[in-house]
C-alpha positions in Angstrom: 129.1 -29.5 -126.3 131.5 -31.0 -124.2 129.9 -33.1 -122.3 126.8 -34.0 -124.0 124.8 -36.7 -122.7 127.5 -37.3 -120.0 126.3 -38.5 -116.4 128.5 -36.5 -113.9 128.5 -36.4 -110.0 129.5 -33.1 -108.5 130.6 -33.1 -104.5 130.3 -30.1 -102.9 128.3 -28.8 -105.8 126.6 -26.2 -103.0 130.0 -24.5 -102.9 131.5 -22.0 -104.8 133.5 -23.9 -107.1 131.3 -26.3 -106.7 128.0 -24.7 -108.2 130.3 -23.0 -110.7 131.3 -26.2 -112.3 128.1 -28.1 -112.0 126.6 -25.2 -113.6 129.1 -25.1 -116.6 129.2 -29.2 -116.6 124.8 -28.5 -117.7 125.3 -25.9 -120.0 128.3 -28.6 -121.3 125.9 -30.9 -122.2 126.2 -33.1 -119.0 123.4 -34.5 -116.7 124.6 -33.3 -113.2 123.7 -35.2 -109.9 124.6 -32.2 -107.0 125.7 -33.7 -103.7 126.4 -31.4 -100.6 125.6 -31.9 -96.8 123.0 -29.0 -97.0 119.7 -29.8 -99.2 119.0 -25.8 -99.4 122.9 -25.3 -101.1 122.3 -28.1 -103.7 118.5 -27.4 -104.6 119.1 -23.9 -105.6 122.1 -25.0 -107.5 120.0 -27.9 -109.1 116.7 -25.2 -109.6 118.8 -22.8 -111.6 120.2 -25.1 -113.5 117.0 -26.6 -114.5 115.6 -23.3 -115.0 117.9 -23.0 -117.9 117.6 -25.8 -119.6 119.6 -28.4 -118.2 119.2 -31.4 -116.2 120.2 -31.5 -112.7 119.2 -33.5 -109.8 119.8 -32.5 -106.1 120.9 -35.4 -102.9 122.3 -35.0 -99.4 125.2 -36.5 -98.9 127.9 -36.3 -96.7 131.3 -37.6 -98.1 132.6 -38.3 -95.3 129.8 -41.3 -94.8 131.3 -44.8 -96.6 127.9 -45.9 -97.0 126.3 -42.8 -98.3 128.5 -42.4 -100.7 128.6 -46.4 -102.2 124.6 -45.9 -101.9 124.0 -42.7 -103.9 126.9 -44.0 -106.4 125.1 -47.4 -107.0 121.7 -45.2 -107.3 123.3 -42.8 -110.1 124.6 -45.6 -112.0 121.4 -47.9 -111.9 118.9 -45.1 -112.8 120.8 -42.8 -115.4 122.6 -45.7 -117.1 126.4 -44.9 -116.0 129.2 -42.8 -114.5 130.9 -40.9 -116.5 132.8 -38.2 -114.6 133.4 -37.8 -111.0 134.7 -34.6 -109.4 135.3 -33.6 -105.3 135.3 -30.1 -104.7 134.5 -30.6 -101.0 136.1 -28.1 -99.0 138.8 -29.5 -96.3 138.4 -26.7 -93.8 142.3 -26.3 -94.0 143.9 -24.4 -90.5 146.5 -21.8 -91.7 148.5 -18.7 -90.2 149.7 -20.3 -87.1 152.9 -21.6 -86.9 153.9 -25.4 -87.0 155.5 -25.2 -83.9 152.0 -23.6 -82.4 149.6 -25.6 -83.8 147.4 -28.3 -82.3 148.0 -32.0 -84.1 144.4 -32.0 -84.6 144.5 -28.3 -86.5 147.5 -29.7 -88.2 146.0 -33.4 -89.8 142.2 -32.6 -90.1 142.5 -31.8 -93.3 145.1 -33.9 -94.2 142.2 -36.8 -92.8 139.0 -35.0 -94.0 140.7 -34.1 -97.9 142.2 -37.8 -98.3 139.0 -39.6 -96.6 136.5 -37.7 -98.9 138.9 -38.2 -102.1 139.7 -41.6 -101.3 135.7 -42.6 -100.9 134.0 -40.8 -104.0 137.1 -41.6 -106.3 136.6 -45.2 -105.8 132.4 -45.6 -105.5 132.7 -43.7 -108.9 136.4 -45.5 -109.5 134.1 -49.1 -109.2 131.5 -48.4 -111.6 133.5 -47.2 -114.0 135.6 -50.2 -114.1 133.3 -51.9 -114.8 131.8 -50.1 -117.5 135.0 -49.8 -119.4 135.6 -45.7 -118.9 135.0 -42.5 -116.8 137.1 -39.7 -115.6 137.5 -38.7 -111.9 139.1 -35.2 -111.0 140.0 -33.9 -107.9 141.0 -30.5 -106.9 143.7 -28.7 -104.7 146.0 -25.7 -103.9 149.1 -27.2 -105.9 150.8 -26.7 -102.1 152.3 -30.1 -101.7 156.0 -29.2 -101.5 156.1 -26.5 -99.1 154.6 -23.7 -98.3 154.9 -21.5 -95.0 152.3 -20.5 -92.7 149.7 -22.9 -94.4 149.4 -25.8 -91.6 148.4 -28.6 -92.7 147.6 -27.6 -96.4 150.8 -28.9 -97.7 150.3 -32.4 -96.7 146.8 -32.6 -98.0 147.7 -31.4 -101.1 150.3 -33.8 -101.5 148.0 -37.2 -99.8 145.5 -36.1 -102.6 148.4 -35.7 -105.3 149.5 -39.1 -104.8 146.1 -40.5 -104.5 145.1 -39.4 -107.9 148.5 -40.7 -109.7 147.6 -44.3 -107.3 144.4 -44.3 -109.4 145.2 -43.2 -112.6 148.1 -46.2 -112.9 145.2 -48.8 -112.0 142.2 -47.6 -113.3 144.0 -46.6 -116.8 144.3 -50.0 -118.3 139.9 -50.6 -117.5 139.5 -46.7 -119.6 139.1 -44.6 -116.4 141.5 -41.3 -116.4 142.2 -39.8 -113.2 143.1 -35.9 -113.0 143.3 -32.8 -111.3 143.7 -29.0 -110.9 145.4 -26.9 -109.0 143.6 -23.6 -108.0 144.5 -21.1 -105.5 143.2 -17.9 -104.7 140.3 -17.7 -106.8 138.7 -14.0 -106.5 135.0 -14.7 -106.9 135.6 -17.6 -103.8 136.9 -15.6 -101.0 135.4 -13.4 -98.6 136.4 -12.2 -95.1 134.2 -14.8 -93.7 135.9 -17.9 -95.8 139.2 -16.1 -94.8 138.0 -16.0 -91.0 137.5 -19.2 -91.0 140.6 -20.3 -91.9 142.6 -18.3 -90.6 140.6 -15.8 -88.5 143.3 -12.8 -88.1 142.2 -12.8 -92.1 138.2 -12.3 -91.4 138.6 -8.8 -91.9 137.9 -6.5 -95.7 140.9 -5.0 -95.2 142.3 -8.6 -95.4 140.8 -9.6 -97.9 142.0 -6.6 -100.2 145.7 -7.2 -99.0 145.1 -11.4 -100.0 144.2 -10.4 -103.3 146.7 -8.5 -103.8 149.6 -10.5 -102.9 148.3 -13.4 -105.3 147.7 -11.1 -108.2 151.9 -10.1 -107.2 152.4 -13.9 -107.4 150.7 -14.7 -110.6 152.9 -14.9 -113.8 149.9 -13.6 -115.6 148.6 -10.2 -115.2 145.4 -11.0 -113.2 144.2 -14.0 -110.9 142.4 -17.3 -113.0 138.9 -16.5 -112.8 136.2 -18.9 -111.3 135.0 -19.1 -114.8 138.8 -20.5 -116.3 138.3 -23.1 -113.2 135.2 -24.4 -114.1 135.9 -24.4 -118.0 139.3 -26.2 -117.7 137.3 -28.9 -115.0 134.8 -29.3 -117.9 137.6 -29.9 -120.4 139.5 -32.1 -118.7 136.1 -34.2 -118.0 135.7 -34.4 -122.0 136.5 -36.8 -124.7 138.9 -33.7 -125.7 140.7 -34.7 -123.1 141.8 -38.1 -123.7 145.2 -38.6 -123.1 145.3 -36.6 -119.7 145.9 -38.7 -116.6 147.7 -39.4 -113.7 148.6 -35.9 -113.6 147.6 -32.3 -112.1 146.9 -29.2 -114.7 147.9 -26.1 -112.9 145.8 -23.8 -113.5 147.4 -21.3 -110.6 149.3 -18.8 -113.0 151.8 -19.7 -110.4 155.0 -21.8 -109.8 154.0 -24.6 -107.3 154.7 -24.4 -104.3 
C-alpha cells in the first residue's frame, strides 16, 4: 500500500474531493485525521471509513482559525507520533460569471483571501512539525487557472497566490525532507451539481446547466472524457507516497487540459 502506516491530515475531508481522498488515503494504508467545519460531514466520512477497515478519526476545525489549526496540528503530532502528509481541499467559494468590470472588490478577492489564508495556515502548522521531524509532504489543490481565464472572477488570482505559495515552501522546506506539491483539477463530474454551480455562479444553478458545463469541459479535454474523482484522489495519494520522491515545488496537472 501506499501509504501504510502514514499519519495524514485531510481539510475539508467532508467535501467531495475531500472524502474521496481521505477515503482512498485509508484504503492506502494511511491513518486519516478528517477536519471540516461541520462534525456531521466529517463523522460519516470517518464512520465509513472505519467501517471498512481503516483508521480514521473525525475534528471540527475551521481553517480559517490560526489557533485551531496550530492546536489540532500539535494534537495530531503528539498523539499519533508524526505528520506525514498534509493536504487542503477546502473549498474557496470562488465568485465567477460576472464580469471584472461588474464585480464587487469583495466578490473579486474573497477567495483570493480565504484560498491563500487557509493554504498559508495548514501548510505551515503541518510545514513546522515536519521540519522538525526531518520529512512530510504537503499538497494543495486548485483549478490550474492562474494565467488567465475569462469570466472566472477572482479564480485566477487564487490559483496563482496558492501556485506561488507551494513553490515558496517547497524551496525552504526541501533541504529539512518536506516536499511540497499540487494538482490541478477542474471540472470533476462526480463534484458538480446545479446547486455547487448556483452557488458560484447562480445563472448556472439550473440541470440544464449543468449538462451544457459538462459538456464544454469534456470539448476541452485532450482526452476523450473528463479525469474522474477517482484519478484525483489516486494521483493525491501518489504524490503523498514514498513513490513520489522527487516531486516538489511543482503542480501535476491532472486537467486533461492546457492551463489556462
Amino acid at each position: 500500500m501506499l501509504l501504510q502506516n502514514k499519519n495524514a491530515i485531510v481539510y475539508g475531508a467532508g467535501g467531495s474531493i475531500g472524502s474521496a481522498v481521505a477515503r482512498t488515503f485509508a484504503r492506502e494504508g494511511a491513518r486519516v485525521h478528517l477536519t471540516g467545519r461541520h462534525a456531521a460531514n466529517v463523522e460519516l466520512v470517518a464512520r465509513d471509513i472505519t467501517e471498512s477497515g481503516g483508521t480514521a478519526h473525525a475534528a471540527v476545525v475551521d481553517a480559517l482559525d490560526e489557533e485551531a489549526v496550530e492546536e489540532h496540528a500539535a494534537r495530531v503530532a503528539a498523539e499519533a507520533g508524526s505528520i506525514d502528509v498534509s493536504i487542503n481541499l477546502i473549498t474557496r467559494d470562488d465568485v465567477q460569471g460576472t464580469p471584472l468590470i461588474d464585480m464587487s472588490p469583495a466578490d473579486y478577492v474573497s477567495c483570493v483571501t480565504r484560498g491563500l489564508t487557509t493554504n498559508f495556515l495548514t501548510a505551515r502548522a503541518a510545514g513546522r512539525r515536519m521540519a522538525e521531524q526531518g520529512s512530510g509532504v504537503i499538497l494543495a489543490l486548485n483549478s490550474g487557472s492562474s494565467h488567465t481565464s475569462p469570466m472566472m472572477g477572482g479564480t485566477c488570482p487564487a490559483d496563482a497566490a496558492i501556485d506561488t505559495l507551494v513553490r515558496s515552501l517547497a524551496q525552504e522546506l526541501g533541504p529539512r525532507g518536506v516536499r511540497t506539491a499540487g494538482l490541478w483539477a477542474a471540472g470533476v463530474p462526480e463534484t458538480l451539481t446545479p446547486q455547487k454551480l448556483g452557488a458560484v455562479n447562480p445563472a448556472m444553478a439550473t440541470p440544464e446547466a449543468l449538462s451544457g458545463i459538462l459538456e464544454t469541459l469534456d470539448n476541452l479535454r485532450m482526452l476523450p472524457a473528463s479525469p474522474r474523482l477517482k484519478e484525483i484522489a489516486d494521483l493525491a495519494a501518489f504524490l503523498a507516497s514514498d513513490r513520489a520522491g522527487a516531486i516538489t515545488g511543482t503542480w501535476v496537472n491532472a486537467t486533461a487540459m492546457f492551463p489556462s
